[in-house]
C-alpha positions in Angstrom: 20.2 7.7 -1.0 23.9 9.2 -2.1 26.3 8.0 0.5 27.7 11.9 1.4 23.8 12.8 2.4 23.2 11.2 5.6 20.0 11.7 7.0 20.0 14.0 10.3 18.2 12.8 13.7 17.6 14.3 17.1 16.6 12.0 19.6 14.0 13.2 22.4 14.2 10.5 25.4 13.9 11.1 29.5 15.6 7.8 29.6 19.1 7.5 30.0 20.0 4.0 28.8 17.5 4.1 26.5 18.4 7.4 24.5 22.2 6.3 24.6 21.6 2.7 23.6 19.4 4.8 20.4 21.8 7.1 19.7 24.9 4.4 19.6 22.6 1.9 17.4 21.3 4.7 15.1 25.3 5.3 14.8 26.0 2.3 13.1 24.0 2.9 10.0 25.6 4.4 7.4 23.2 6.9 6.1 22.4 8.4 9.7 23.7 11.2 11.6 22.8 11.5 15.0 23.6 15.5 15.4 21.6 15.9 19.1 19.7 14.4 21.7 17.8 16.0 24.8 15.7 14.6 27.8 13.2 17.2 27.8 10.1 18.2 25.9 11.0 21.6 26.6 14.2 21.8 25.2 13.0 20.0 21.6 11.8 23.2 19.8 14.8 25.4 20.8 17.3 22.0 19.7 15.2 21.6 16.0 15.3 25.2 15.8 19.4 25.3 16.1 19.8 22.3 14.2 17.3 21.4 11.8 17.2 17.7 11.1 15.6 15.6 9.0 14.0 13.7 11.3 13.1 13.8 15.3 12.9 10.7 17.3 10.2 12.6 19.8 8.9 10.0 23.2 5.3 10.7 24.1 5.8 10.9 27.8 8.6 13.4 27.9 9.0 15.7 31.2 8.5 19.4 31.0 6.4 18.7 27.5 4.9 15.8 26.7 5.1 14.1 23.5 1.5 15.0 22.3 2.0 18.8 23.6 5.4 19.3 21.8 3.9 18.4 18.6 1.7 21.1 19.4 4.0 23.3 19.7 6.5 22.6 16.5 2.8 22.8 14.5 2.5 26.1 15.3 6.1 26.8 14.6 5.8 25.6 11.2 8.6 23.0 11.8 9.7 21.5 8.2 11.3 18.2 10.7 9.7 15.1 10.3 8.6 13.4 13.5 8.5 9.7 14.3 6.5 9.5 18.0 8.1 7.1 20.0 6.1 4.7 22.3 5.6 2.3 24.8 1.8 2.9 25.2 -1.4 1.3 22.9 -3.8 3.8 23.4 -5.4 4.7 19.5 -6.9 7.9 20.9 -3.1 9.0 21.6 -2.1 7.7 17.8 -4.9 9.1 16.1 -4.1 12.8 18.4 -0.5 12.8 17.1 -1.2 12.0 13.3 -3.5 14.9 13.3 -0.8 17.0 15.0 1.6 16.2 11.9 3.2 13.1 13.0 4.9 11.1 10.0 5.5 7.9 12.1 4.7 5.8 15.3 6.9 3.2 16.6 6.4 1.1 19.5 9.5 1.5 22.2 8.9 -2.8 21.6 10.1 -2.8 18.1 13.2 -4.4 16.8 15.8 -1.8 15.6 15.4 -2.1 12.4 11.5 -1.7 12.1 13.0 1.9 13.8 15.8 1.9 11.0 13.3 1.3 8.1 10.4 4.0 9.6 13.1 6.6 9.9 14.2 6.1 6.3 10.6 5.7 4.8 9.7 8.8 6.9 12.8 10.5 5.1 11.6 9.8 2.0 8.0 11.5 2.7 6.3 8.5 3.8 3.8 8.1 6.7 5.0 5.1 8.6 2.9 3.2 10.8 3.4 -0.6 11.9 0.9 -3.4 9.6 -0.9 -4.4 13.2 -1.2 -0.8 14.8 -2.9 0.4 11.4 -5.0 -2.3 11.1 -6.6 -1.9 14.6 -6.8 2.2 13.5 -8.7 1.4 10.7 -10.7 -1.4 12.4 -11.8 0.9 15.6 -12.7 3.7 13.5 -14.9 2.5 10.3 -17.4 0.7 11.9 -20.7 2.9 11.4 -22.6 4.7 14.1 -25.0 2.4 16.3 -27.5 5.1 14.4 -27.6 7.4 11.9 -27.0 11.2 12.5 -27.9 13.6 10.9 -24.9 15.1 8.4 -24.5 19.0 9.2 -24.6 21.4 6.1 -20.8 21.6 4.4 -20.2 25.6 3.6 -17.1 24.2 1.3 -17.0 22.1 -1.5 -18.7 19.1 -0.9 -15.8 15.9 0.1 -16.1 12.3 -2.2 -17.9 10.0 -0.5 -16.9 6.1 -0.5 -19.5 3.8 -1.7 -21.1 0.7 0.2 -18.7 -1.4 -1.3 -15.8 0.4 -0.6 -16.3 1.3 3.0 -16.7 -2.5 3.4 -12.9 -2.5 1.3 -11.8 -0.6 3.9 -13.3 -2.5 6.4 -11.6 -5.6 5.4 -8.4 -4.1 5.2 -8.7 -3.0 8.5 -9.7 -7.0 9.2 -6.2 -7.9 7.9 -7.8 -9.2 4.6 -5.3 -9.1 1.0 -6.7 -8.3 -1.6 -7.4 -11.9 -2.6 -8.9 -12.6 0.5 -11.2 -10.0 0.1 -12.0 -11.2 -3.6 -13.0 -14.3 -2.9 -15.2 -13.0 0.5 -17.0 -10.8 -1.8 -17.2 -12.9 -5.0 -14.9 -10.3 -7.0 -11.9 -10.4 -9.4 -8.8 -9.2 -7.3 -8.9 -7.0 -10.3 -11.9 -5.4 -9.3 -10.4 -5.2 -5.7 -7.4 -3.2 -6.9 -9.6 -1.1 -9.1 -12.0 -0.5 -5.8 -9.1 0.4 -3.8 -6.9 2.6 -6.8 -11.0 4.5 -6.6 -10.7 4.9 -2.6 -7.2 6.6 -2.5 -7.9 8.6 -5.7 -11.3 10.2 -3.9 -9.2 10.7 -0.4 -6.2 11.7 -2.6 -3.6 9.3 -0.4 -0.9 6.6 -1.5 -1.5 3.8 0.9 -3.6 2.1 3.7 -2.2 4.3 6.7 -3.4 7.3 4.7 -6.6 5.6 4.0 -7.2 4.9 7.5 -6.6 8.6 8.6 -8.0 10.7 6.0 -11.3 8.4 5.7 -11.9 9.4 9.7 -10.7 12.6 9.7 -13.1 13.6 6.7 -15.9 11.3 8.0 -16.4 9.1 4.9 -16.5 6.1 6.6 -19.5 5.2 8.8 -21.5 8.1 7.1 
């Protein structure tokens, strides 16, 4: 990144000490530009609308909006911002909810600073960002199959790529915390043939990396099938 573009950030936080503690931090980095901050879910759209930043720092539980609710909103705006969600809370339903609402990242509240630093500059450069453990457990809740098989409803589009055997257990033991090694010697492969079965999983779901994997082979239903 040049060092005249400094990447632009609004902070949304109901707490005091916290969203000044962020703001000064974020501060201190070079390449960042704090240009607002609010305490209010309410007053987010109106702030991104006058300032347009790169990047919102957005809390789930936020008064007046919540965090999950104010996504909503910007979604239907057609905000170009790119939002990092901002939590204390575990709950996957709430993760998966805000990735399909157009969130770029999720951090935990429990984070050092500069797991924040490094998501906001990933997220910047048009990466989903997502911490190793929270992705694994995604992946891991979601690609287990069915207790029994249902029936798959008629598709009036064209019909999605669907992951083999072998590769829905590949993304199974990612989601295990497996390497690619680790997974080549469970399954008697070359970690060749591991890289080559993974390259074949984000080529049919058309992502760049396990986060995307993990979302775009539950939201298309390709895993457990």
């Amino acid at each position: 990144m040049s060092q005249d573009k400094k990447v632009r950030i609004v902070i949304a936080d109901d707490h005091p000490i916290f969203l000044d503690g962020l703001r000064r931090l974020l501060s201190l980095e070079e390449d960042f530009e704090v240009v607002a901050q609010v305490n209010d879910g309410l007053q987010v759209v109106e702030m991104l609308r006058e300032c347009e930043p790169d990047v919102l720092l957005l809390d789930l539980n936020m008064p007046g909006l919540n965090g999950l609710a104010t996504l909503q909103r910007l979604r239907t705006e057609n905000c170009k911002t790119r939002v990092i969600l901002l939590t204390a809370s575990d709950d996957q339903n709430e993760f998966m909810q805000a990735l399909k609402l157009g969130s770029w990242g999720i951090v935990m509240k429990q984070l050092a600073t500069e797991r924040l630093v490094d998501s906001i500059r990933r997220v910047y450069a048009g990466e989903l960002w997502m911490d190793s453990r929270m992705t694994s457990e995604m992946i891991q809740r979601f690609v287990s199959p069915p207790p029994s098989p249902a029936p798959v409803p008629a598709s009036h589009g064209p019909e999605r790529p669907r992951l083999s055997p072998r590769e829905r257990e590949i993304v199974t033991l990612t989601a295990q915390g497996f390497k690619n090694s680790d997974m080549a010697a469970r399954l008697s492969l070359s970690e060749q043939t591991v890289k080559n079965h993974l390259h074949s999983i984000f080529d049919k779901l058309e992502v760049t990396d396990r986060l995307e994997m993990a979302f775009c082979a539950v939201e298309s239903g390709l895993v457990g099938a």
